[in-house]
C-alpha positions as CSV (number, residue, x, y, z in Angstrom):
1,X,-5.1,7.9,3.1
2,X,-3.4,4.6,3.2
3,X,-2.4,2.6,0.1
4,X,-4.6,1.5,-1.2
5,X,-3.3,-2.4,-1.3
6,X,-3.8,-2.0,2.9
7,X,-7.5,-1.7,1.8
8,X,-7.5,-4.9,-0.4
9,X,-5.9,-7.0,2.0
10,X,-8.2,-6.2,4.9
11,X,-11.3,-6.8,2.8
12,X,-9.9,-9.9,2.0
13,X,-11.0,-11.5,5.0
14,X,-14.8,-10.7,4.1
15,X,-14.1,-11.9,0.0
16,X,-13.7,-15.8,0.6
17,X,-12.2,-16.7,-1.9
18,X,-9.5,-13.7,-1.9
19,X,-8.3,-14.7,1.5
20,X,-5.8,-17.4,0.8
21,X,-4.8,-15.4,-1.8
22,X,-4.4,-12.1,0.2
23,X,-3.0,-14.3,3.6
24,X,-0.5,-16.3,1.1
25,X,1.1,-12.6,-0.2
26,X,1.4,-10.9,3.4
27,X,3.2,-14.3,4.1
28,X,0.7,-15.2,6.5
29,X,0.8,-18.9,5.2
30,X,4.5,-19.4,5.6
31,X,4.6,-18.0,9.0
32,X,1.7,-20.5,10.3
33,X,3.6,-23.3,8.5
34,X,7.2,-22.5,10.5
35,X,5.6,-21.8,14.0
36,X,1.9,-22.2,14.4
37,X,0.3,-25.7,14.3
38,X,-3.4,-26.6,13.6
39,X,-4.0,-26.6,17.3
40,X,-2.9,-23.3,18.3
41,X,-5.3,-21.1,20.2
42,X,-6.7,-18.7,18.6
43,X,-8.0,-17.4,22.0
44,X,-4.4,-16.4,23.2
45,X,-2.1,-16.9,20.5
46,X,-0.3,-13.1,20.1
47,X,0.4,-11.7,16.6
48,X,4.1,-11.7,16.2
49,X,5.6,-8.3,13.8
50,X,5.5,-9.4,9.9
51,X,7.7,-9.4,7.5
52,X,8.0,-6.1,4.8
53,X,7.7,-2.7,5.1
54,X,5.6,-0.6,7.4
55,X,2.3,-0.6,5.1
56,X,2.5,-4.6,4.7
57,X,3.5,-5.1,8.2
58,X,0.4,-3.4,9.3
59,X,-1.7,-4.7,7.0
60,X,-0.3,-8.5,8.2
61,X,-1.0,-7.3,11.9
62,X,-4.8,-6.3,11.1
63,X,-5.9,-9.4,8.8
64,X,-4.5,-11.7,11.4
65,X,-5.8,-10.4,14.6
66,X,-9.4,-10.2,12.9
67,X,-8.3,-14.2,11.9
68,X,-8.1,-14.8,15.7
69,X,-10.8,-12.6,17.3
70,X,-12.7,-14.4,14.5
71,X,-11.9,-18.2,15.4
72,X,-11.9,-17.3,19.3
73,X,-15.5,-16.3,18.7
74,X,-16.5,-19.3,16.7
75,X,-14.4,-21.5,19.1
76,X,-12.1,-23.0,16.0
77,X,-8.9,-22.8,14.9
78,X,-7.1,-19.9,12.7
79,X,-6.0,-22.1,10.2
80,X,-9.3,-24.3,9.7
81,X,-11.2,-20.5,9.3
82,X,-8.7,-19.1,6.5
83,X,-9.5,-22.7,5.2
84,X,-12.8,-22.5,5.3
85,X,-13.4,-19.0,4.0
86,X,-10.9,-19.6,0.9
87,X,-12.8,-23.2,0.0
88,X,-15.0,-21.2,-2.5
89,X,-18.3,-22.2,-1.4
90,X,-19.4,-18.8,0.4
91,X,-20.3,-17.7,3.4
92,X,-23.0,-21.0,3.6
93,X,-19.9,-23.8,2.6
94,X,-17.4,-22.2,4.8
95,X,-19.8,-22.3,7.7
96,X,-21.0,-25.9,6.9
97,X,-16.8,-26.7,6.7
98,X,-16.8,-25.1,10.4
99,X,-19.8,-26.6,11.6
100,X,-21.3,-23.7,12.7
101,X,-24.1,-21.6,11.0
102,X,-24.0,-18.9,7.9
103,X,-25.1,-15.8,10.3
104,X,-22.9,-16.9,13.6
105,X,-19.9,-17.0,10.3
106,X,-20.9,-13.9,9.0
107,X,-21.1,-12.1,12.4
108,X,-18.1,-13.2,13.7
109,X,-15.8,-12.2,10.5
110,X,-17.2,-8.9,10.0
111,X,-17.2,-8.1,13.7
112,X,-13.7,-8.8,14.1
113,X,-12.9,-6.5,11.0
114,X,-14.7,-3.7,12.4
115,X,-13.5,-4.5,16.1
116,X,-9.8,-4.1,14.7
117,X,-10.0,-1.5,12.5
118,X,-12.0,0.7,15.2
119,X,-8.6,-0.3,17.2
120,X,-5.9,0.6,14.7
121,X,-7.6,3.8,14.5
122,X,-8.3,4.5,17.8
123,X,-4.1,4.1,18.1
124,X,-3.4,5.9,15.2
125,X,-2.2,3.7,12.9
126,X,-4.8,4.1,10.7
127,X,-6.6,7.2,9.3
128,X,-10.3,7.6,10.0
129,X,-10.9,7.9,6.4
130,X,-9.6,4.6,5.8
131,X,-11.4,3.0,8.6
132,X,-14.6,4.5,7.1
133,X,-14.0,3.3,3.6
134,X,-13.1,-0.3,4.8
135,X,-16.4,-0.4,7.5
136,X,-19.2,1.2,4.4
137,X,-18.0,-1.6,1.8
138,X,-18.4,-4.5,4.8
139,X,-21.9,-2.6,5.6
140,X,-23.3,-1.8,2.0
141,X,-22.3,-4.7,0.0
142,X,-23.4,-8.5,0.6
143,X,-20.6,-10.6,1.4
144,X,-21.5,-12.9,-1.1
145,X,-22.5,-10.8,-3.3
146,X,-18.8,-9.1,-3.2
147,X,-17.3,-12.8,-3.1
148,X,-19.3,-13.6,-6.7
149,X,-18.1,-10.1,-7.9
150,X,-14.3,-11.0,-7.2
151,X,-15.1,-14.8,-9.0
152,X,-15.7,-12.9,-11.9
153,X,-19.7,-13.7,-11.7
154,X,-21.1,-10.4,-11.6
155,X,-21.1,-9.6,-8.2
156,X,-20.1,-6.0,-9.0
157,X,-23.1,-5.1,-12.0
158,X,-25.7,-6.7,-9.5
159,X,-28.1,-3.8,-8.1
160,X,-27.2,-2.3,-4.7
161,X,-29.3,-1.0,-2.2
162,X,-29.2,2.3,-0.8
163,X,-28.5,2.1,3.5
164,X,-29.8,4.4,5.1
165,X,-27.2,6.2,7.1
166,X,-26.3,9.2,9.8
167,X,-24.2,11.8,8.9
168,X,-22.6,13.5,5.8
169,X,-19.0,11.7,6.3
170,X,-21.4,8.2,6.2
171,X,-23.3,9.6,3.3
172,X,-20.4,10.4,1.2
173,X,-18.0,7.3,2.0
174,X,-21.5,5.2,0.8
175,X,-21.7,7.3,-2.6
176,X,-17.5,6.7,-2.7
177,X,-18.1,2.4,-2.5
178,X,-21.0,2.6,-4.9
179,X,-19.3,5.1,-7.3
180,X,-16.5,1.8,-7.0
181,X,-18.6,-0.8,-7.4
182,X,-20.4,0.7,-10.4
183,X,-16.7,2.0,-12.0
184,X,-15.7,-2.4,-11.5
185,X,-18.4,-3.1,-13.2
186,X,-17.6,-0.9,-16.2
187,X,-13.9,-1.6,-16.7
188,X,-14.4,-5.3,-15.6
189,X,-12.2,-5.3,-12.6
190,X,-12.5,-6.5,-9.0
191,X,-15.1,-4.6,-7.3
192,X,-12.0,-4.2,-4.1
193,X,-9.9,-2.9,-6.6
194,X,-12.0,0.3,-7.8
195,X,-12.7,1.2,-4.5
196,X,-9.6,1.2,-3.0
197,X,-8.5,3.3,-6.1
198,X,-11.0,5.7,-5.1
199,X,-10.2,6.1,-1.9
200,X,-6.5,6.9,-2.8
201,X,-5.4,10.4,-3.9
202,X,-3.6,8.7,-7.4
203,X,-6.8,6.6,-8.1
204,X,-7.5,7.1,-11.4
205,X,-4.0,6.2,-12.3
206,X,-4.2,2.8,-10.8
207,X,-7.4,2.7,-12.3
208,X,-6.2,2.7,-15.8
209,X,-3.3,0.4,-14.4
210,X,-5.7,-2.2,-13.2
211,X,-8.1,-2.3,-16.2
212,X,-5.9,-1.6,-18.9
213,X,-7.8,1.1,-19.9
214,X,-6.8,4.8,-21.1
215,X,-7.0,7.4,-18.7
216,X,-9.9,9.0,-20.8
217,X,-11.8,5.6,-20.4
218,X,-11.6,5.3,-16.7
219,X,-12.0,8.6,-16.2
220,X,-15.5,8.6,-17.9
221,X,-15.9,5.2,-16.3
222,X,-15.7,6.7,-13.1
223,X,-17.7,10.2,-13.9
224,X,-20.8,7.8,-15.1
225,X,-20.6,5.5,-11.6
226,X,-20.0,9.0,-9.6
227,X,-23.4,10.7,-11.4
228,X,-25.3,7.6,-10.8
229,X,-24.8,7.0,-7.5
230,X,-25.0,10.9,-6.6
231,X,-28.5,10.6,-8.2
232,X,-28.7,7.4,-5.9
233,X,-28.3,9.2,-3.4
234,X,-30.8,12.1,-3.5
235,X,-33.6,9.3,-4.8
236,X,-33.2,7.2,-1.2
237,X,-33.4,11.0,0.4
238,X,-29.6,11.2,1.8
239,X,-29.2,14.0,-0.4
240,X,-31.3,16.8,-0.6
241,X,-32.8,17.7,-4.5
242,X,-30.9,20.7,-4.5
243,X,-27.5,19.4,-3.5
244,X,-28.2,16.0,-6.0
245,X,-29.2,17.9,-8.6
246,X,-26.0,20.5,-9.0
247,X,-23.5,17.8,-7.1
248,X,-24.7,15.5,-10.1
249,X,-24.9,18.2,-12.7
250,X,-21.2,19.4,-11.6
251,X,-20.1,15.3,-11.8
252,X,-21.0,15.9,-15.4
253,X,-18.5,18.3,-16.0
254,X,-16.0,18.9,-13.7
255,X,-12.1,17.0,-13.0
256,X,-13.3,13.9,-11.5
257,X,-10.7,13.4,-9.5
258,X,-11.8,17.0,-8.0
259,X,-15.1,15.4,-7.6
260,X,-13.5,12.6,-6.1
261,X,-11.6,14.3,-3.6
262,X,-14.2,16.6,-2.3
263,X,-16.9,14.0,-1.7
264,X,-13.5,12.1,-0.1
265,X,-13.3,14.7,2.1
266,X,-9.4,16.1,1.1
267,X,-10.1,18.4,-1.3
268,X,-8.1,21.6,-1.1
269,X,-10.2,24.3,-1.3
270,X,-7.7,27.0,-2.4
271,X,-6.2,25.2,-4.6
272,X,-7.8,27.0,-8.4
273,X,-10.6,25.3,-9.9
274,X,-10.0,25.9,-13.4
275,X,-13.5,26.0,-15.4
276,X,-14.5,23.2,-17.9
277,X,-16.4,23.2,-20.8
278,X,-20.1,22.7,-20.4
279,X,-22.9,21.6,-23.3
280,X,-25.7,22.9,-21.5
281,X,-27.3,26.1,-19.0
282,X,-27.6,23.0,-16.0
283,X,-24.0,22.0,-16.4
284,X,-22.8,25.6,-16.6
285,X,-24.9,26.7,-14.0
286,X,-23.8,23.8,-11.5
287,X,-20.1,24.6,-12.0
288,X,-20.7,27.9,-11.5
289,X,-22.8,27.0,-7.9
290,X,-19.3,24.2,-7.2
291,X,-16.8,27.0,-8.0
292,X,-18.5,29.3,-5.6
293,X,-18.5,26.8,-3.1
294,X,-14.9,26.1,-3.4
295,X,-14.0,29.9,-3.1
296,X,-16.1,30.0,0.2
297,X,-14.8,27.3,1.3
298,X,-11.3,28.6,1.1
299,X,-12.2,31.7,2.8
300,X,-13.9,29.9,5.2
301,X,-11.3,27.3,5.7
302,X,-13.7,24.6,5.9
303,X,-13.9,21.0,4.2
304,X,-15.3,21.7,1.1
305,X,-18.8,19.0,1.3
306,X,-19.1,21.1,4.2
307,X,-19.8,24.2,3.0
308,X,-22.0,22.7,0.6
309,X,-24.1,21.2,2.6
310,X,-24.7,23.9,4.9
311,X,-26.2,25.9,1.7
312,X,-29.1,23.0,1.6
313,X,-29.5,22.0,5.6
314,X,-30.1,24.3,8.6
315,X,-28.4,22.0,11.1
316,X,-24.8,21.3,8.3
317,X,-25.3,25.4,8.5
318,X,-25.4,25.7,12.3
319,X,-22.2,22.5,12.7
320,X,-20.3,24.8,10.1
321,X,-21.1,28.2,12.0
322,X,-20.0,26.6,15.2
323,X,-16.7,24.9,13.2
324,X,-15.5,28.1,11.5
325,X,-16.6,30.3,14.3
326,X,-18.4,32.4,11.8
327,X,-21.5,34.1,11.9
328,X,-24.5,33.2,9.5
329,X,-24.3,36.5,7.8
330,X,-20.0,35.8,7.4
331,X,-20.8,32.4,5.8
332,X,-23.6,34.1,3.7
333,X,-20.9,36.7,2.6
334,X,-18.4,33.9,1.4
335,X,-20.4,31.9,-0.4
336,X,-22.0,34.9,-2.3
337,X,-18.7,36.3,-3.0
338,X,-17.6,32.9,-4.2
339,X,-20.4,32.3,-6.5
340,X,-20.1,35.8,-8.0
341,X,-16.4,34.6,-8.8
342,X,-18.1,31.7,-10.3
343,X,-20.3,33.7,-12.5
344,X,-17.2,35.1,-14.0
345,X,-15.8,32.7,-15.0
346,X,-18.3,31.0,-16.8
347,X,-18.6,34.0,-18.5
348,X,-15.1,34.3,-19.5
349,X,-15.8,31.0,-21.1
350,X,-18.7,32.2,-22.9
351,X,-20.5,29.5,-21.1
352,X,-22.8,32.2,-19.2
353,X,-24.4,35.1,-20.9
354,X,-24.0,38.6,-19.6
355,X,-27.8,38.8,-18.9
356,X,-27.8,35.5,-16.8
357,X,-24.8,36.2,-15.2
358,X,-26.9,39.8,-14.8
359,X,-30.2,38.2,-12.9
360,X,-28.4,35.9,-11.3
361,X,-26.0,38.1,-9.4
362,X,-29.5,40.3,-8.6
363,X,-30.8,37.2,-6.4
364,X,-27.6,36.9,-5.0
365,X,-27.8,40.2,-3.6
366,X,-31.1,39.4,-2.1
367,X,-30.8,35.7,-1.2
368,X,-30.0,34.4,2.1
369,X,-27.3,31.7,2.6
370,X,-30.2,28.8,2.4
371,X,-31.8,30.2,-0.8
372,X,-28.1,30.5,-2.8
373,X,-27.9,26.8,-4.0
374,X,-31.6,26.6,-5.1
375,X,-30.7,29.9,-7.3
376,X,-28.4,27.4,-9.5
377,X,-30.6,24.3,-10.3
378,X,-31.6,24.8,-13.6
């Protein structure tokens, strides 16, 4: 993934208020000062190569083309937009500023995010996951909602709706923004700032950074916003009940920033999993089922959400049979030998009886790859 400051600048442009502040630091403000007036054409005017290093460069690029796709739209100037949106008033004062109305604003800004980003990626220069993580915060979050959340007026502990979405990468990246905006709320930070963290690899260290909090803080922080919005999840349906309840059971538990990077989707399957403590049979049970997983996944070579949502949805089992090019009956080998590996190792951490362990491994041998994750919710 990008940095996660790439993130924060390009969402500036939806926050209002943070968009002076984000155009002022890229140096966009300077540059329109020595050689743009307030009459340049938005329309045709081409973005000339900023200032800094690769990251801020691109970033510069990306806020400033969606500034003019933006303006050519609404058929007004660059300037008067960044204006406009960084008065403070919203989406409603901005568009009364422009003389033009709240959902023609709204429209026009958010479409010219998405239009560039879809760009940038389609080039290269930035990474799908990115794109994704910028494109589900501008979907699930009101603008003005965000915008009172970075004023400091709650925006981030307000209620957000489940959107229905398509796919498990869309599913995941909505459980990543919400795990964020509940994780703001908690450490009182900007709701941008959490989930950019999260979408980094080193998030939980600029987590603490941000909020001033110990790493044991945000990490709980960020296990109680990951559970919630896990169980958020399987109530709107996106997850099944089985995968909620042992996805959100594991949450509990396990590293988060394991957690993190397998619903980010660059988790490392063979990398170990060491085993952590658990306070109850549903917790130790759930590790047990996410250990397996991991192991198959390995052994598979397959993203690691993958594999775990082929164990609770015939069509996630057919896309991963036709990914790995293994059969049914290979995948259903993996992922038993995995969770029989799992098994162990909760009971070499006296976390799992023998006679568990024992029945368990006895509907293993007789369960089929749909049945195995059903075995572990307890």
């Amino acid at each position: 993934m990008r940095k996660a400051s790439l993130l924060l600048v390009l969402l500036a442009v939806v926050l209002g208020g943070g968009l002076v502040a984000g155009f002022v630091a890229l140096g966009g403000t300077s540059n329109l000062e020595s050689t743009q007036t307030a009459t340049t054409d938005p329309c045709t005017t081409k973005i000339v190569p900023q200032q800094g290093d690769a990251m801020e460069a691109e970033a510069s690029s990306i806020l400033l083309t969606s500034l003019n796709t933006a303006a050519c739209s609404l058929e007004v100037t660059r300037e008067d937009l960044v204006l406009a949106l960084g008065s403070g008033d919203g989406i409603d004062g901005a568009a009364r500023l422009l003389g033009v109305q709240p959902a023609a604003l709204q429209d026009a800004v958010l479409g010219a995010i998405t239009e560039t980003v879809d760009a940038e990626s389609a080039a290269g220069r930035l990474t799908p996951t990115t794109a994704l993580a910028i494109q589900t915060l501008i979907d699930v979050v009101p603008p003005d909602q965000l915008l009172a959340a970075v004023r400091n007026e709650g925006g981030e502990c307000a209620p957000i709706a489940w959107k229905q979405v398509d796919g498990l990468e869309q599913i995941t990246a909505e459980v990543g923004v919400l795990t964020g905006l509940r994780a703001a709320c908690a450490l009182q930070i900007a709701p941008i700032e959490a989930v950019a963290a999260l979408a980094d690899p080193a998030g939980l260290q600029g987590l603490a950074a941000r909020s001033g909090r110990s790493q044991d803080e945000v990490e709980q922080a960020v296990r109680t916003a990951m559970v919630a919005s896990i169980e958020q999840a399987q109530e709107a349906g996106a997850l099944s009940g089985t995968e909620g309840s042992v996805l959100g059971a594991a949450a509990a538990v396990a590293p988060v920033e394991r957690i993190l990077a397998i619903v980010r989707g660059d988790d490392d399957p063979c990398e170990p999993f060491a085993w952590s403590k658990t306070t109850s049979s549903s917790q130790a049970l759930a590790e047990v089922a996410l250990l397996g997983v991991v192991d198959a996944a390995c052994q598979l070579q397959a993203p690691t959400f993958d594999v775990f949502a082929a164990l609770a949805n015939p069509s996630e089992l057919a896309t991963l049979e036709q990914t790995t090019g293994k059969s049914e009956a290979e995948i259903n080998a993996a992922i038993k030998d995995g969770l029989q590996k799992g098994l162990a190792a909760g009971q070499d951490a006296g976390d799992v009886s023998g006679l568990v362990a024992f029945g368990l491994n006895l509907a293993l041998s007789q369960a089929n790859v749909l049945d195995l994750l059903s075995t572990f919710v307890g």
